[in-house]
N, C-alpha and C positions, 0 to 999 in steps of 0.2 A: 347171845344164844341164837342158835338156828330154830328152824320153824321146820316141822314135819308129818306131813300126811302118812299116814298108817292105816291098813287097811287088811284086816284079814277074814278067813275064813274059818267056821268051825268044824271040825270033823264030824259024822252024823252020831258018834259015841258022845263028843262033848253035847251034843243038842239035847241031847235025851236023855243026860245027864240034871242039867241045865232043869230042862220041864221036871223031870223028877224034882230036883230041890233048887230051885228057882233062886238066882241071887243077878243083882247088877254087877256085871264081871268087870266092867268100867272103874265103876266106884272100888274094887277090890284091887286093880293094876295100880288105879292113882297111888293109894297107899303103901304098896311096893314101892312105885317111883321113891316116896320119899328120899330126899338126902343120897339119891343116883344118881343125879345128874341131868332128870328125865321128868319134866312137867307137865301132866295132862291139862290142856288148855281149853280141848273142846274136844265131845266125840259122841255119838248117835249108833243106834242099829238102825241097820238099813235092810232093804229088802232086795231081791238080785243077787248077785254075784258074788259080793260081801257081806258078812254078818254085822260086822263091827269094824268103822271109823273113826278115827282119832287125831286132835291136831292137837303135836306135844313139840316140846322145848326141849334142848339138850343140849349141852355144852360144846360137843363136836358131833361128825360123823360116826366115830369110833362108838359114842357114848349113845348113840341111836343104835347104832348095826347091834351093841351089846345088848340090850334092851330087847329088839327084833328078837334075836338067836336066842335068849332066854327063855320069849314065851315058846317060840318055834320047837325049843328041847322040849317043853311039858307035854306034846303030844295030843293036846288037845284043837290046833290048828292045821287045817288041811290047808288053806295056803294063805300066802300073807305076798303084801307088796307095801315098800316102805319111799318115799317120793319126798325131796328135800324141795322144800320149796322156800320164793325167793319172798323179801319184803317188797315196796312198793320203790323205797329207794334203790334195789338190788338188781330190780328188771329195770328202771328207768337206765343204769350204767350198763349193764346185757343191752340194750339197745344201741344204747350209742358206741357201745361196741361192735354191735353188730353191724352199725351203719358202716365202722368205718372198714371192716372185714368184707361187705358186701360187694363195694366198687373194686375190688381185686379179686373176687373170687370171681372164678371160669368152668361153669359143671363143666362135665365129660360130655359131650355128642357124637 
């Protein structure tokens, strides 16, 4: 299973929704995930730019982006950014790939 940062924003409708009848929206999406494909592993509200981050598991790409575009149809997210990210074995072979991509590569000047 892949690894995936998630990150989104709330619209100021869902915010004030939210303060009116206050619930943990983390804890509500986990149990969505269920049996989709999609495991929340770790996630926090944050302050800045993002409301709410998330590092969640999922079977492929496809079964992240569906995931994504779900919450994205409820209308309660003014923006979101979804960032696949690598394991510790996954960037060590991204490197040595990149070593060997580096001695052939020629930028433009």
């Amino acid at each position: 299973m892949a690894l995936y940062l998630y990150q989104a924003s709330y619209t100021s409708e869902s915010v004030a929704a939210q303060i009116k009848h206050p619930q943990d929206r983390l804890a509500y999406v986990n149990t969505m995930m269920q049996g989709r494909g999609v495991t929340l592993v770790s996630g926090g509200y944050s302050m800045g730019e993002y409301d709410v981050v998330a590092i969640c598991e999922a079977d492929d790409d496809e079964t992240m982006a569906a995931f994504a575009l779900a919450l994205a149809a409820g209308g309660a997210i003014r923006a979101a950014r979804t960032t696949k990210l690598l394991d510790g074995h996954q960037w060590i072979s991204a490197l040595a790939k990149a070593g060997d991509i580096a001695g052939t590569y020629k930028p433009a000047r």
